[in-house]
N, C-alpha and C positions, 0 to 999 in steps of 0.2 A: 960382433954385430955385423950383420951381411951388407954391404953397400948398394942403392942404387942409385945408378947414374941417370942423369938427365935424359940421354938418349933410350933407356929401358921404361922414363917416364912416359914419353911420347909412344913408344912401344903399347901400354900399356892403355894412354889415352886414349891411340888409334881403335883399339879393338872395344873398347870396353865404351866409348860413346859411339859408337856404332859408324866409325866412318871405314873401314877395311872388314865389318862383320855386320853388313845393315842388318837392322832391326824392323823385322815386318810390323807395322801395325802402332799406332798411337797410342796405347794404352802402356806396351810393352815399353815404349822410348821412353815416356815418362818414370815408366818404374827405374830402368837401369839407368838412367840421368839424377834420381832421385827428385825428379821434378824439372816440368821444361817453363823460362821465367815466360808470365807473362802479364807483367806491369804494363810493357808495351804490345799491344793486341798482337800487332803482326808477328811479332818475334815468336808464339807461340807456334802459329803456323808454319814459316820461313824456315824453322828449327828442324822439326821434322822432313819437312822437302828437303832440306841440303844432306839429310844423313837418307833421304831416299827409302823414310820408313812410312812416308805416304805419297800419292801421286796427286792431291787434290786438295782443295782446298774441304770439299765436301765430305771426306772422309774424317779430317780433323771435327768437324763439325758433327757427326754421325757418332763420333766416341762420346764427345761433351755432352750431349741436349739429346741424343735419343738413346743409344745405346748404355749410356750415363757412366762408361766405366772408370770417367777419370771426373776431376771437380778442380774448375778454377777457386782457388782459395789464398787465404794470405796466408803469407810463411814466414820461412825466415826473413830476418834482416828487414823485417815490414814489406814484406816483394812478393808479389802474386806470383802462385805458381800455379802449372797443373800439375796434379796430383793423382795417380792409379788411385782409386777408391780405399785399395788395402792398407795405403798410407797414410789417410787421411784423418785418422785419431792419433798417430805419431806422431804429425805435424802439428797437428791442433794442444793435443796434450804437453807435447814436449818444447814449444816455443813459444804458441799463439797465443793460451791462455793469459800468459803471465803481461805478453803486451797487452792484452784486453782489458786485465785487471789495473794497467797502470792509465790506461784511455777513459776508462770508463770513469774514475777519480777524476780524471781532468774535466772529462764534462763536463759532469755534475758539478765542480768548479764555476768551470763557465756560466752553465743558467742559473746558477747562483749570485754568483760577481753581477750578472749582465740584468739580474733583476726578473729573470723568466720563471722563476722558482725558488719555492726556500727553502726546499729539498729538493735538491738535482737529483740523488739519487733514486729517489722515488718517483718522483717524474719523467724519468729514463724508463723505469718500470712501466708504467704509465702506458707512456707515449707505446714502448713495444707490446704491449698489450692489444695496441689500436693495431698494428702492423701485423699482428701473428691471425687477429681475427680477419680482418682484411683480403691477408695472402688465403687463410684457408675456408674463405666464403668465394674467390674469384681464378684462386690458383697461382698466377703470377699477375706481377703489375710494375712498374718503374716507379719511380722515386716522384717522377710528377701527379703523378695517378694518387698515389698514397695520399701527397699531401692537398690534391684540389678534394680528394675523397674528405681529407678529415681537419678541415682550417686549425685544429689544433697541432697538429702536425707544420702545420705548414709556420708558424709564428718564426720573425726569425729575429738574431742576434748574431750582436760584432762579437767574435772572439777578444779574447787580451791583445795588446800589440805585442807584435812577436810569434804569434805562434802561426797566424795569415792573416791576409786580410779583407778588407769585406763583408757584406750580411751574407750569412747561411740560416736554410732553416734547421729548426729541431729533427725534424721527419730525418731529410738526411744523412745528419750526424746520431741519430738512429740505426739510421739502416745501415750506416756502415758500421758501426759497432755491436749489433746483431749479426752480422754480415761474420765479422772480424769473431765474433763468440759462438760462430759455428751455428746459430738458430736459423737465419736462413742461407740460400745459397744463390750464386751469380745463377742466371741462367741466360739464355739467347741475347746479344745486345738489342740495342734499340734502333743500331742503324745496320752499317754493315761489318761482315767479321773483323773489318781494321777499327771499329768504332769500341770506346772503353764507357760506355755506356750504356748500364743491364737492367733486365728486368727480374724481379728476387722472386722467390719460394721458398715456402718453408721448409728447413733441412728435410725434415722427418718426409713431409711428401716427396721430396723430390729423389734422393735414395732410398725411399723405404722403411728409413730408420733413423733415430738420433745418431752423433758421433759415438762411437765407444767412449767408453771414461775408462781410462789406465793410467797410473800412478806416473807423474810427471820425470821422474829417473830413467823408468825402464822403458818411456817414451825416448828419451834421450839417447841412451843405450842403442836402442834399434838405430834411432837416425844415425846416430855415428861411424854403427857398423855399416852401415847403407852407403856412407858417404866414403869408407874407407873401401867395400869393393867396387864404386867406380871411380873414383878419385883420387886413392891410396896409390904411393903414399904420399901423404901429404902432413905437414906440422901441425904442433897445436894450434899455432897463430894462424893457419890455416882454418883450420875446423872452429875456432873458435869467431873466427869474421864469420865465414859461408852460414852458423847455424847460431849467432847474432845470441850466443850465450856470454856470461863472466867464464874466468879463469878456474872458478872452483867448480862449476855446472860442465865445463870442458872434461877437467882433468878426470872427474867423474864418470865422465860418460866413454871416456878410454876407458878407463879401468873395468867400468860393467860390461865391456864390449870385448874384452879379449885382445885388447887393441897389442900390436907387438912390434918393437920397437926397431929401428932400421936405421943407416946411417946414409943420410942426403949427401955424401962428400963432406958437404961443411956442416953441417946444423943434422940435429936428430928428427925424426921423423917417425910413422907409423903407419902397419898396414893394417887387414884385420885379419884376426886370427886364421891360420890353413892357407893365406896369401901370401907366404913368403918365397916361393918357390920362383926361380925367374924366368921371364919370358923370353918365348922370341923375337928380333925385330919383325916389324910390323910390315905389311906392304905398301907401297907408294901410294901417296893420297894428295889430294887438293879437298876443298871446300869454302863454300863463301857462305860465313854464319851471319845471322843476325844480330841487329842492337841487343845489349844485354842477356846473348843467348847464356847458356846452364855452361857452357867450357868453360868459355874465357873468365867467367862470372864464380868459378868454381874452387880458386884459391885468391888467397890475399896475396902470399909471395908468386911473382909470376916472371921474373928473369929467365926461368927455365922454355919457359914458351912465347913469350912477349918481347924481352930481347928491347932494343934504344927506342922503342915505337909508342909507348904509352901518352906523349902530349900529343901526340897527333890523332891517336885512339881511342881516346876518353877523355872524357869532357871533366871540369873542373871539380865537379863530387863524385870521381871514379866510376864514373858510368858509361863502359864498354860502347859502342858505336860497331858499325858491320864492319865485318872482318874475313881477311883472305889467310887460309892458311895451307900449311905444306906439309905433310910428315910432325906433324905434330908442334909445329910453329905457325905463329903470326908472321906474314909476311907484308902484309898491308892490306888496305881495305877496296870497300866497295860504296855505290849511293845507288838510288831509285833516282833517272829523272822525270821532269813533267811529261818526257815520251815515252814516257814506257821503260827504254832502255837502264841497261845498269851499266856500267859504265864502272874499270876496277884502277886501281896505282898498285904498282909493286912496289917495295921500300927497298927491295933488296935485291941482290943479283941472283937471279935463277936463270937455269936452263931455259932455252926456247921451248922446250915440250912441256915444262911446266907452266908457262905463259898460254900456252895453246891449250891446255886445259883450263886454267883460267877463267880462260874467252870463254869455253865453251859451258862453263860452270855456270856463267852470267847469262848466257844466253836459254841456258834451262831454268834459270830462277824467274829470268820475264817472261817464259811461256805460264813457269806456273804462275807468277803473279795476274797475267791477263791485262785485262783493263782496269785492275786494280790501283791506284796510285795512295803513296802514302809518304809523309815525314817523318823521321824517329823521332820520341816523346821528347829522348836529351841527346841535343846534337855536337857532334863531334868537330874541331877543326878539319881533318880530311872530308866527312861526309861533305860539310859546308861548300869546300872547296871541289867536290868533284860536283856538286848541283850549282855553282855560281853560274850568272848568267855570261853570255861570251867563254 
């Protein structure tokens, strides 16, 4: 079994998310990232600026909403992604459905329990009936529009305790779960590109076309292989967090995939098939990624790249915060302050020339951010501490 090291991992990182072989163009990043995260707006954008596959903000925006070649959608692990359009019955078939199937039962639960209905189920129907005629009498509309359009929409109820809390209405927990079953699609937000609040259209009009339907296995299959040539190699326990399946639905999705087996030093591993061959080391890099960017965000075991820095880099439900790295390590992070400025901490001892790039790394992320300013969704003790006041 061929070994590889940690240092041919980063090798392998370097070129394959596009920091030592940038990747022209948004749509392209998306694909060889296998999806850029963007639960938090910014990071979608921030993402591709730091790998220098876009120059602007308006070009990420030009793939999305006009040129449509990629689709904000939910994916794995419940985590919004964009997604190239050619992956987007992958995503949908080989992870999404099956959380939709498990949400949609809960509703219908809830406006049951909560007295809004004596079939949730069929009041779900219902309700996206109002939403599908709606969208394709007006084109796109927000969540408030929908529900001042149709007061039945709009009726609201307390979830169980436990699950949040507060009145929400129907309309909403509608459209996200239309949303979430591929019917319709995010489109433009409501404020600005850092804002997570969208206006919907129906899938069909807004690509063209429904999702493909393909058999939930060889949905699997694909993503796996996908994750294996830019990720690879990486463990089961790997692939099994990043695409938010069980252990039987994992091991499955190796095996349709050609997955072929490798030795981590300690633990076993896997590339994907015709990947075993080794690389060169990579050339000298820096980069300062975003909150929850697709890297760091890309394996469960993360000592190989992450190194003593995880409490100060992610917050208490492992959720990544910006980050500085070097040749295919975390070295420490970065923040946005109220001026503009980014502002970075190294955790570790580097060269002086690596610090001077750094700086200058930060200083092209606040040209591209502008007069932009923004908080991460979940914040990190470093970020905290580089925006503290004094």
């Amino acid at each position: 079994m061929r070994v590889v090291t940690e240092r041919e991992r980063r090798s392998r990182l370097a070129v394959r998310h596009g920091f030592v072989a940038p990747t022209r163009g948004y749509r392209a990043l998306a694909d060889r990232l296998v999806g850029i995260h963007s639960t938090d707006p910014v990071s979608a954008f921030v993402a591709a600026a730091a790998r220098r596959a876009v120059g602007s903000v308006e070009e990420v925006e030009s793939a999305l909403y006009e040129d449509r070649s990629v689709l904000r959608m939910l994916g794995m692990r419940r985590t919004l992604f964009v997604q190239p359009v050619s992956r987007v019955a992958d995503v949908q078939r080989g992870y999404t459905d099956g959380f939709v199937d498990r949400e949609r039962k809960r509703l219908a639960g809830w406006l049951e329990a909560t007295g809004v209905a004596e079939d949730g189920a069929r009041h779900i129907e219902r309700m996206a009936t109002l939403v599908t005629s709606h969208l394709d009498e007006v084109g796109e509309a927000g969540t408030r529009e929908l529900t001042t359009a149709h007061p039945e929409l709009d009726v609201r109820f307390t979830p169980p305790v436990g699950s949040q809390t507060g009145t929400v209405s129907v309309g909403s927990r509608v459209v996200l779960l239309m949303t979430a079953a591929g019917r319709l699609a995010r489109t433009r937000p409501l404020g600005t590109w850092v804002s997570s609040q969208y206006r919907y259209a129906s899938m069909h009009r807004w690509l063209g076309s429904p999702i493909e339907s393909i058999p939930a296995p060889e949905a699997r299959a694909r993503l796996a292989d996908a994750w294996l040539r830019s990720y690879g190699p990486g463990t089961l326990t790997d692939l099994k967090w990043w695409a938010g399946w069980n252990v039987g639905e994992t091991k499955a999705a190796l095996r349709a995939a050609g997955a072929v087996e490798v030795s981590l030093e300690h633990v076993t591993g896997f590339v994907a098939a015709g990947d075993e061959t080794p690389v060169d080391d990579a050339d000298d890099w820096v980069a300062l990624l975003p909150a929850l960017d697709s890297t760091p965000m890309g394996w469960k075991e993360r000592d190989w790249y992450l190194g003593p820095h995880a409490g100060r880099l992610f917050d208490r439900n492992g959720n990544v915060g910006p980050t500085v790295w070097w040749n295919g390590r975390i070295v420490g992070g970065w923040a946005q302050r109220s001026d503009g400025s980014v502002p970075v901490l190294i955790l570790e001892d580097v060269p002086q020339s690596v610090r001077r790039r750094v700086v200058g790394e930060s200083e092209r992320l606040a040209d591209f951010l502008g007069d932009t300013r923004f908080t991460p969704r979940f914040r990190t003790p470093l970020e905290r501490e580089l925006t503290a006041p004094g």
